[in-house]
C-alpha positions as CSV (number, residue, x, y, z in Angstrom):
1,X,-33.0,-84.0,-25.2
2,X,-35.9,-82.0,-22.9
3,X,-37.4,-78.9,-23.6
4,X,-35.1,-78.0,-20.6
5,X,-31.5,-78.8,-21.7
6,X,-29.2,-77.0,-23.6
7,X,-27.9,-79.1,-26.4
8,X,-24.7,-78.5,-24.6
9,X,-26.1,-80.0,-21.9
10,X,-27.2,-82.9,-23.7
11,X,-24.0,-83.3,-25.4
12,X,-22.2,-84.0,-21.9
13,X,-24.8,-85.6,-20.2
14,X,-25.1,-82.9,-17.6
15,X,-28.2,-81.5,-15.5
16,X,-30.0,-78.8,-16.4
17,X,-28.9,-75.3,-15.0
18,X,-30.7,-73.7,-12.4
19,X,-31.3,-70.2,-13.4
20,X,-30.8,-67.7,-11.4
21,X,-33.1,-65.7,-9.2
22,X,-33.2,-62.5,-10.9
23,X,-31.6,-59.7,-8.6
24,X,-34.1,-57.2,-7.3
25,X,-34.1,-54.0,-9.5
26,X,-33.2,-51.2,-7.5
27,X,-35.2,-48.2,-8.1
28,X,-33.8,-44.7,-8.8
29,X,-35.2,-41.7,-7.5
30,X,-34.8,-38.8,-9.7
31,X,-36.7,-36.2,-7.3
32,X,-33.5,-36.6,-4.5
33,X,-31.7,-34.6,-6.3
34,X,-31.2,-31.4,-5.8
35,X,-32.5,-29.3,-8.5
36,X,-30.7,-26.7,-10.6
37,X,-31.8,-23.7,-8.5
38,X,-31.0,-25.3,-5.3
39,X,-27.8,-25.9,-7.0
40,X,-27.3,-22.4,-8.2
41,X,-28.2,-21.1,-4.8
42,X,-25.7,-23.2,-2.9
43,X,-23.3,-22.0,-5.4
44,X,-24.0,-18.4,-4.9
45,X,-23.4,-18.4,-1.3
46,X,-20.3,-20.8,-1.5
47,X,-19.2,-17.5,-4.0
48,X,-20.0,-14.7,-1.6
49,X,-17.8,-16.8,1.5
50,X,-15.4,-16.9,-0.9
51,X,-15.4,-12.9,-2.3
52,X,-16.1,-12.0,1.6
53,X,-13.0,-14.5,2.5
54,X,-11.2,-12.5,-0.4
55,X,-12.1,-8.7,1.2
56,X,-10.8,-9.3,4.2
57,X,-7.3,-11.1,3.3
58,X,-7.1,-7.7,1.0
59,X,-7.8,-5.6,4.6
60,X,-5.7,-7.6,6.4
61,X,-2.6,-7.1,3.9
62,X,-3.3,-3.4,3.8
63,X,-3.2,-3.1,7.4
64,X,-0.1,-5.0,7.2
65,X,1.7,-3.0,4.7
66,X,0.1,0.5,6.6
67,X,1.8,-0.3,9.8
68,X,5.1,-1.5,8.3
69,X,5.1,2.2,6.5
70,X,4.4,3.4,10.5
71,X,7.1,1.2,11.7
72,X,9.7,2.6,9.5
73,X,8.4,6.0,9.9
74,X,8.8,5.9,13.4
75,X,12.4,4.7,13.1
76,X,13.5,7.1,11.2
77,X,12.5,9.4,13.1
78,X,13.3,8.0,16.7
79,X,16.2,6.5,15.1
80,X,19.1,9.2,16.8
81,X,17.3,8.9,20.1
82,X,20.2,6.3,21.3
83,X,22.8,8.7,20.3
84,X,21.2,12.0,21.2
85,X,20.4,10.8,24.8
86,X,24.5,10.0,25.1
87,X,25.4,13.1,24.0
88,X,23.2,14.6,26.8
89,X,25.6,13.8,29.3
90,X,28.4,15.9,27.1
91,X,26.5,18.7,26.7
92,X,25.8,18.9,30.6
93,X,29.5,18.4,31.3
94,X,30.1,21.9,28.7
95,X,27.4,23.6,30.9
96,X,29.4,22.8,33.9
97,X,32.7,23.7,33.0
98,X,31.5,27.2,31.9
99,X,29.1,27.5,34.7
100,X,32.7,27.8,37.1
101,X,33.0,31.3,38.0
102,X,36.8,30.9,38.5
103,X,38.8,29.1,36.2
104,X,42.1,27.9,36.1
105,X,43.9,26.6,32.8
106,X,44.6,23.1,34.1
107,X,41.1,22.6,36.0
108,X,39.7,23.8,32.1
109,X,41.9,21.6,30.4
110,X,41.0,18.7,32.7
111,X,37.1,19.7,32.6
112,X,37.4,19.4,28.2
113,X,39.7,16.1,28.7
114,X,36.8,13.9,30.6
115,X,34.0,15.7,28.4
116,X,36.2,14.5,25.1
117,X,36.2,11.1,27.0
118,X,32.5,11.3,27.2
119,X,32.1,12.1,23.8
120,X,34.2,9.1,22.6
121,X,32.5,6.8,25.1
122,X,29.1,7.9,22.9
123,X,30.9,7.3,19.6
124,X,32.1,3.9,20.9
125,X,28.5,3.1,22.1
126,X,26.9,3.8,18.7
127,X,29.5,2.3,16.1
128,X,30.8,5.4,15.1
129,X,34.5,4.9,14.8
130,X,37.0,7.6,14.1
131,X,39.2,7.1,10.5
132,X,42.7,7.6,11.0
133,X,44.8,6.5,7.9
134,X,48.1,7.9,8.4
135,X,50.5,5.5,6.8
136,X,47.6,3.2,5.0
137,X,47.8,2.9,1.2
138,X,45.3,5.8,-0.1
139,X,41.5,4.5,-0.4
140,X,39.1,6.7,-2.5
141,X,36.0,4.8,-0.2
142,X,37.5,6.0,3.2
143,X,39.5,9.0,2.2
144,X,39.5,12.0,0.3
145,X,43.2,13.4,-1.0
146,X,43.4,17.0,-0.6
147,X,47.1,16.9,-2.4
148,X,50.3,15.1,-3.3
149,X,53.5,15.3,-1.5
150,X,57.0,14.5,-2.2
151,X,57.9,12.1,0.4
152,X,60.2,8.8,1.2
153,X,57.1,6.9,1.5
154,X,55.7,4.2,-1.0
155,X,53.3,5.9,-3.7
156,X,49.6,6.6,-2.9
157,X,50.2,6.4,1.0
158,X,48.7,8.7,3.4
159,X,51.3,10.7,4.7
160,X,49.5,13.4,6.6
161,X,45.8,13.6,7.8
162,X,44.9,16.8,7.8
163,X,40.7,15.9,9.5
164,X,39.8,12.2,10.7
165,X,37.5,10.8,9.0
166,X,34.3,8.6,10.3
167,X,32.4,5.5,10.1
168,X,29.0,4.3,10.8
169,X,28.6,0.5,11.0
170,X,31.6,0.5,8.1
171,X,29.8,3.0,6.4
172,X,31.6,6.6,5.6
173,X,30.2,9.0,7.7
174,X,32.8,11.7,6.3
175,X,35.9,10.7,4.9
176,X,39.4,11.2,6.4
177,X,41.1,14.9,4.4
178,X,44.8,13.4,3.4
179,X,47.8,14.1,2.0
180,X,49.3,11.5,-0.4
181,X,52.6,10.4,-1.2
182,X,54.0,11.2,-5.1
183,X,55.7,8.2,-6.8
184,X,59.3,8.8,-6.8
């Protein structure tokens, strides 16, 4: 056996192993790093985009929020304006049929027959509907019983209606004034 082999080598008769090259060592730099203040710094400012990123999402949301609270302010109070515009035209029809100097009972009664058509075309227009039970079954939401009558009429029905009642959107405006039958 050389000085070279292995004695595996020598065992199976083989050549020698050619070592390898050694791989070039690769030196580190430990000053291209960027030093703890740097560091710091860089994280300071990443903090402040951050907190001034925060302080104006807050703004915005507050805006937001103040001109939803203007919004609904402004329909409540404008919310009528519809309505009140229709009932313009009625109250200018009124002015006109007392501004005749010489009145008849029929012109009169034709003058307060087309302003009551007005006035119902306004209702129509704005979902307020007129509640007119007679003959229904009695209903606390809709109507309000003023008293019981004896009648031929199936218990808890509306017999007589003594003020129509109204609705907004199916919402009670003023319930319907009734009379309801007594059970027999």
């Amino acid at each position: 056996m050389t000085n070279t082999e292995t004695p595996q080598e020598a065992i199976l008769g083989n050549e020698p192993a050619v070592e390898a090259a050694p791989e070039p060592t690769v030196e580190t730099h430990t000053d291209t790093l960027p030093s703890i203040e740097e560091q710091f710094r860089a994280l300071e400012l990443q903090a402040a985009e951050h907190h001034d990123a925060w302080l104006r999402a807050k703004a915005e949301g507050e805006n937001i929020r103040r001109r939803a609270q203007e919004d609904i302010s402004k329909a409540h109070k404008f919310a009528v304006e519809r309505f009140a515009g229709e009932l313009l035209a009625v109250k200018d029809s009124l002015e006109a049929a007392l501004a005749v100097p010489e009145q008849t009972v029929d012109s009169f009664k034709a003058g307060v027959e087309l302003t009551l058509k007005q006035l119902v075309a306004a209702f129509e227009k704005n979902a307020l509907n007129e509640v007119s039970p007679a003959g229904e079954k009695f209903d606390p939401h809709k109507h309000q019983a003023i008293g019981m009558v004896e009648s031929e009429q199936e218990a808890n029905t509306v017999v007589t209606v003594l003020q129509k009642g109204y609705t907004i959107a199916d919402r009670v405006l003023r319930p319907a004034l009734v009379m309801v039958a007594k059970g027999k």
